[in-house]
N, C-alpha and C positions, 0 to 999 in steps of 0.2 A: 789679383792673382800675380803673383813672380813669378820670373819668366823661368826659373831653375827649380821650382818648389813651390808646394803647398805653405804660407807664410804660418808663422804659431799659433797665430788667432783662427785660423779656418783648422787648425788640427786640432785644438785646443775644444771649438765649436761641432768639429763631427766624435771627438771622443765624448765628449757630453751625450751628445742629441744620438749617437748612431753604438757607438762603444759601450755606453755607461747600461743602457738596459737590457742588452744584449750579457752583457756580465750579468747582472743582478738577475734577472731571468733563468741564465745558467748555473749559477748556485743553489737558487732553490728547486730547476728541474732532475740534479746531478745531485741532489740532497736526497732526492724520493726513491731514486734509481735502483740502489742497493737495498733497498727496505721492503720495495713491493712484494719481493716472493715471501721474505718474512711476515708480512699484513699476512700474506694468502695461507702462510700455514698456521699461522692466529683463528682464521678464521676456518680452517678444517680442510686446507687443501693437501693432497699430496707436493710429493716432491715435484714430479714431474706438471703436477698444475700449476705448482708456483714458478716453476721454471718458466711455463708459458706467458706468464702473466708479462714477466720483461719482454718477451718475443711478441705477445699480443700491442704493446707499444709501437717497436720496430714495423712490423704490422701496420698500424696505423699510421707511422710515416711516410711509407710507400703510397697507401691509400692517399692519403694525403694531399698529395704532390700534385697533383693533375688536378681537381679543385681548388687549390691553392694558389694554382698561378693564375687562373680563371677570377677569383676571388681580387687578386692583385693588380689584374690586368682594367678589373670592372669599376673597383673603389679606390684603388690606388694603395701605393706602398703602406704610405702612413698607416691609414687605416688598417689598413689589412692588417699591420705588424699591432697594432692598438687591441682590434678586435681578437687577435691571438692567445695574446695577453691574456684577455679579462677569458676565453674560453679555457684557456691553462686553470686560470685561477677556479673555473667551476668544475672542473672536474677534480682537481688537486681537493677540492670541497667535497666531491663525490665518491671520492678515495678513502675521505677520511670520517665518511656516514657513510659507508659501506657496510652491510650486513650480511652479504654472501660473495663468495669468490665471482661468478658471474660478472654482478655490477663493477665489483673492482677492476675485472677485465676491461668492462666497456668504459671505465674512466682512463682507465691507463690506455686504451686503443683513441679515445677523445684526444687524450692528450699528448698523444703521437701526431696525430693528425693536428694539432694546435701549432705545434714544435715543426712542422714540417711547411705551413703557413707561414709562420715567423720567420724559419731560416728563407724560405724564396723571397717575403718579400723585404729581407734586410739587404741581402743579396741581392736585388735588383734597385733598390735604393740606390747602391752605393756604386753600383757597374752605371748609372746616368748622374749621382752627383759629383762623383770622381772623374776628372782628368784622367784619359787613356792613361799617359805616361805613368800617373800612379795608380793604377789601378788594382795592379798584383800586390802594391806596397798596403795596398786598404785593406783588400780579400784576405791577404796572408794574415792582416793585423786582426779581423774578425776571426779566422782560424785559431789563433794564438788565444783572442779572448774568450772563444767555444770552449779550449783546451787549460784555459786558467781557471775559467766555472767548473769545469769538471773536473777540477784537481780541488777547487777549496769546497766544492758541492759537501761531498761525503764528509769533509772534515765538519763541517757545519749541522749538518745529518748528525752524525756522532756526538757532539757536541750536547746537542738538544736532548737526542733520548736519551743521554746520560742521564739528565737535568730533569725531563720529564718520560716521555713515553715515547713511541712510535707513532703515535696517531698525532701530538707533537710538530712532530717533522713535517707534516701535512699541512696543518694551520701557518710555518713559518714558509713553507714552501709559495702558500695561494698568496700568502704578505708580499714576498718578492716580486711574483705577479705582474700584481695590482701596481706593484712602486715601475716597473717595467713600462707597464702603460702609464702610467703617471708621467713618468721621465719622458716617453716618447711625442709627450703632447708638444712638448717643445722644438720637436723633428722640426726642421724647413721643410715645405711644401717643395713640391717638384714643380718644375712649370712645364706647362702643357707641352706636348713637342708640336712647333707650327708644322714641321716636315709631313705630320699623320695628317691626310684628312679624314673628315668624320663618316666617310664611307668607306677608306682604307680599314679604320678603325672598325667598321659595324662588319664589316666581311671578312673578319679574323677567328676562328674558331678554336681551340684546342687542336681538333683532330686534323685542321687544314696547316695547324703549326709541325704539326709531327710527319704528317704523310711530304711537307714541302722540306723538312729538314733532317731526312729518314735518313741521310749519306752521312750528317753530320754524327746521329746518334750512332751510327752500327761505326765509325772511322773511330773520330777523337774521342766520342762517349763510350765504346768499349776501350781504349784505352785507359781511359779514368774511370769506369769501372775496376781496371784489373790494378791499379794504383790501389781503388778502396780496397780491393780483395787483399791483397799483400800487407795494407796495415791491418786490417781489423784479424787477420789471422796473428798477430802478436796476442792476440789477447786471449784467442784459447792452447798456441803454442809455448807461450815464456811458461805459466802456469804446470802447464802437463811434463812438461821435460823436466822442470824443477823440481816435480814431484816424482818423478822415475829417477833423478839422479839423487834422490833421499834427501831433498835440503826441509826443513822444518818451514812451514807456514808464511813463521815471521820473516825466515831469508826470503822466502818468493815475494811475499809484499815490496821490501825492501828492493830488490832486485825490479819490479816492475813500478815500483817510485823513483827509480832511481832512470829508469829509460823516460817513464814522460816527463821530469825534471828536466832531461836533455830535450826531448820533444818539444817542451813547453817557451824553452830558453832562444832556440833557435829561429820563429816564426819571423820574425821580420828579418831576418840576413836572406831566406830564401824569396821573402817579397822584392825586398833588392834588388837581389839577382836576377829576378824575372823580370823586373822591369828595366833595367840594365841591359841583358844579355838576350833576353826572350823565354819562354817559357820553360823548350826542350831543352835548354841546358839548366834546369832546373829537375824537373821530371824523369832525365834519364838520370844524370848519379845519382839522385834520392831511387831510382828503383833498384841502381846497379846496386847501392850501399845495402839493401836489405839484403837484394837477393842473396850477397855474400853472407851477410849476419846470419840469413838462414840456413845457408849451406854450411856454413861456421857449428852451429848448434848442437848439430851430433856429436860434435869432436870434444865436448865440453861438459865436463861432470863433476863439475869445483862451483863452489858460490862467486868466486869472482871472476869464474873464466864464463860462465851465463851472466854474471852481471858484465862483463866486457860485449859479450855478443846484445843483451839487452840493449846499451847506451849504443851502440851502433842502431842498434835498429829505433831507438829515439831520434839520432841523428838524420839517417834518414824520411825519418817520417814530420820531423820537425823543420827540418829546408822546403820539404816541399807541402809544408801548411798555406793554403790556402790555391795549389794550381789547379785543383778540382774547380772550384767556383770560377779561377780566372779564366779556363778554358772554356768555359761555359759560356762567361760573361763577352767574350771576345768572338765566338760565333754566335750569338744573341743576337734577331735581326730587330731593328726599330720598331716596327710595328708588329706586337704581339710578342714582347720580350719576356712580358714574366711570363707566359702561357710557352714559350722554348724554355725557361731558365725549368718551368714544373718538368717537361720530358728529360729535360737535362737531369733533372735531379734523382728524378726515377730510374734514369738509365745508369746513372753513376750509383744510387742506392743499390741496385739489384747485384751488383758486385761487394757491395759494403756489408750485404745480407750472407754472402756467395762466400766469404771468408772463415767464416764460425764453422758454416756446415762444411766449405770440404774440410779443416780439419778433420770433422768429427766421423767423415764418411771415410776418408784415408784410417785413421788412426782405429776405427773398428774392423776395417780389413785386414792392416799390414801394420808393421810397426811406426812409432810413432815417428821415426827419422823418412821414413819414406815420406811423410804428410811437411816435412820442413823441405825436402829436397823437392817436392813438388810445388810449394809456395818460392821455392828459389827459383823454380826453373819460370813459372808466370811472372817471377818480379823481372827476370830477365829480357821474357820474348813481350810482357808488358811495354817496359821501357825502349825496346826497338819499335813495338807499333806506335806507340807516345811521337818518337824521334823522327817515325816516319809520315805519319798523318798531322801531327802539330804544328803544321809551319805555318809564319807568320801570314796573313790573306795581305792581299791590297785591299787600302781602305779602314784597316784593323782601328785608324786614328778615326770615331766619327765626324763624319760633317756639322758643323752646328753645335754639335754635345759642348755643356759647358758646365764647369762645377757652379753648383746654385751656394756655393760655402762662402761666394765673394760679400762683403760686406758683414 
C-alpha cells in the first residue's frame, strides 16, 4: 500500500475483480429495462399493466434490501454478489418463457430483488476492501459504473432486437449474468474481521440493526433519501416539460442524453472531493445545483434553454454519484454491516421511489411548474439537512480495516 494512494496494480485488481462485473451485469440488466412493458403488451397487457411491470421490479428492490443484507451478512459478500448473479440470470430465463403477464411480473419482481442483493453486497465489499481515505473515490467509481451500464444497457437492447427479436434481449441479458458471476469468482476473499467475536456475531439480527441505528436512518438516511427524490424526479420532469413546451420526441431524447452524458462524465471528480473535503461539501452544491436547474425549468421553452437546465441537472447529479452509498458506508457499524448498509438502502430507496410519484401527484393537481418548484424547494431544505446531520463522526478512519487489494 502507498502511503498517498491506492498503487496501479491494486486499482487495476479491484476494477477487474469489483468494477468489471458490476458493468457487464449492468448492461444486460439496463438492456431488459425498456422492453419489459413492451413483452407485457406482446403478451395482452394493458397500458397500465405494463407500466407496472417496471414498478413491480422497483418493488422488488425494496423488498429486497433487508434479506439481502441478511444473505451478505450470513455468506459473505462474494457469494452473495455470485449467487445474485446466477438468480438474475434465472429469472431474466423466466422473462423470456414467459406465457402470461403474471409470471413476467414475478420475474421482473425476482429480479429486482437479485439487483438489490448485488448492489448491497458490492457495496459493502468495497466500504471493508477500500481504505477510508478512498472510499468515496470507490463508491463514486461504482456509481459511475451503474450509470455507464445504464447508458450502454438500451443501446445493446436496441441493438439485438433490430437483429433479432425481444425475446433476444433476454437470452443476451442471462449471458451477461452468468459472465458477472464468472468474473466475480476471481473476487479476493474478505478476511474475517478478528475485532467480531462469534457471539458478537450470532446476536446481530436485522431488526436489532435498525431499532440500534433508528437516529441514523430518520437524520443522514432521510437526507439521502431526499437526494434520491431530487434525482429520480429528472426523469419524469425533463420528459413532461418537453413535451408541454412542443419539442418532438427526438429533441427530449437528445436533451435527456445529453444530461446523463454530463452525469456520467463527472463521477469520479465528485469521489475526489469527498474524499478531500468531506462529504457535505459534496452533497450540498450537488443539491443546491438542482434545486436551481429546477427552479430554472419553467422559465425555459426553447430546446436549448431545457437542454441548458438538463446538463445542469446532469452536473449535479453527476458530483454527487456515489455519496448515497458513502454515507451509508461511513455510518455502517463492524459488526452487522451489510444487515445497516440493507436499512440504509431501504431507507435511501423509499425516496428514490418517492421521486416518480410526487411528480405525478403534483402534476395531476396543479400544473406541471408547480411539481418543478416543489422538487427545488426539497433539493434545497434536502441539502441543508445533508449539511446539518453529515458531519464527519470520530473514529470515521476504522481501527484495524485494511485494504485486502495489498499484494
Amino acid at each position: 500500500m502507498e502511503s498517498d494512494g491506492l498503487t496501479r496494480a491494486q486499482w487495476r485488481r479491484l476494477a477487474i475483480s469489483a468494477y468489471l462485473p458490476t458493468l457487464v451485469s449492468m448492461i444486460g440488466f439496463s438492456a431488459v429495462i425498456p422492453l419489459l412493458p413492451l413483452t407485457a403488451r406482446a403478451l395482452g397487457a394493458s397500458v397500465a399493466e405494463a407500466a407496472s411491470v417496471v414498478a413491480v421490479m422497483g418493488l422488488g428492490g425494496l423488498v429486497g434490501a433487508l434479506p439481502g443484507g441478511a444473505l451478505a451478512d450470513r455468506f459473505g459478500e462474494k457469494r452473495a454478489i455470485i449467487g445474485a448473479c446466477l438468480m438474475d440470470a434465472a429469472c431474466l430465463m423466466g422473462a423470456f418463457f414467459a406465457p402470461t403477464v403474471p409470471l413476467l411480473m414475478l420475474a421482473a419482481f425476482g429480479a429486482g430483488v437479485s439487483g438489490a442483493v448485488f448492489g448491497l453486497a458490492r457495496q459493502g465489499y468495497l466500504t471493508v476492501a477500500v481504505p477510508f481515505e478512498f472510499r468515496a473515490r470507490s463508491l463514486s467509481t461504482l456509481g459511475g459504473v451503474f450509470r455507464m451500464g445504464s447508458f450502454v444497457g438500451p443501446l445493446m437492447g436496441a441493438a439485438v432486437v433490430s437483429v433479432w427479436d425481444i425475446k433476444a434481449a433476454y437470452l443476451a441479458a442471462t449471458v451477461t449474468s452468468i459472465a458477472a458471476a464468472l468474473i466475480t469468482l476471481g473476487l479476493p476473499e474478505l478476511p474475517s474481521d478478528k475485532a467480531v467475536s462469534a457471539a458478537e456475531g450470532a446476536s446481530v439480527t436485522t431488526w436489532s440493526i435498525l431499532r440500534r441505528h433508528a437516529r441514523v436512518f430518520l437524520t443522514v438516511g432521510l437526507g439521502a433519501a431526499a437526494l434520491n427524490l431530487v434525482r429520480t424526479a429528472r426523469d419524469g420532469l425533463l420528459p413532461l416539460w418537453s413535451d408541454a413546451a412542443g419539442l418532438h420526441p427526438a429533441e427530449t431524447s437528445l436533451i435527456y442524453a445529453a444530461s446523463s452524458g454530463v452525469d456520467m462524465l463527472l463521477f469520479y471528480v465528485g469521489g475526489s472531493l469527498m474524499d478531500r473535503f468531506g462529504r457535505r461539501w459534496v452533497a450540498l452544491p450537488a443539491m443546491v445545483i438542482m434545486g436551481i436547474s429546477y427552479a430554472l425549468l419553467p422559465l425555459t421553452h426553447s430546446f436549448f434553454a431545457i437542454m441548458a437546465v438538463g446538463m445542469g441537472l446532469g452536473l449535479g447529479n453527476g458530483i454527487s454519484s456515489g455519496v448515497v452509498m458513502t454515507l451509508g458506508s461511513d455510518q455502517a457499524p463492524r459488526v452487522g454491516l451489510s444487515r445497516f448498509l440493507a436499512g440504509w438502502r431501504l431507507t435511501a430507496g423509499l425516496g428514490q421511489a418517492a421521486g416518480p410519484l410526487l411528480v405525478t401527484a403534483i402534476a395531476a393537481t396543479a400544473p406541471l411548474m408547480a411539481a418543478s418548484l416543489a422538487v427545488a424547494a426539497a433539493a434545497w431544505l434536502g441539502g441543508g439537512w445533508l449539511w446539518y446531520w453529515a458531519k464527519p463522526r470520530d473514529g470515521d478512519v476504522r481501527d484495524g480495516v485494511q485494504s485486502t487489494l495489498d499484494g
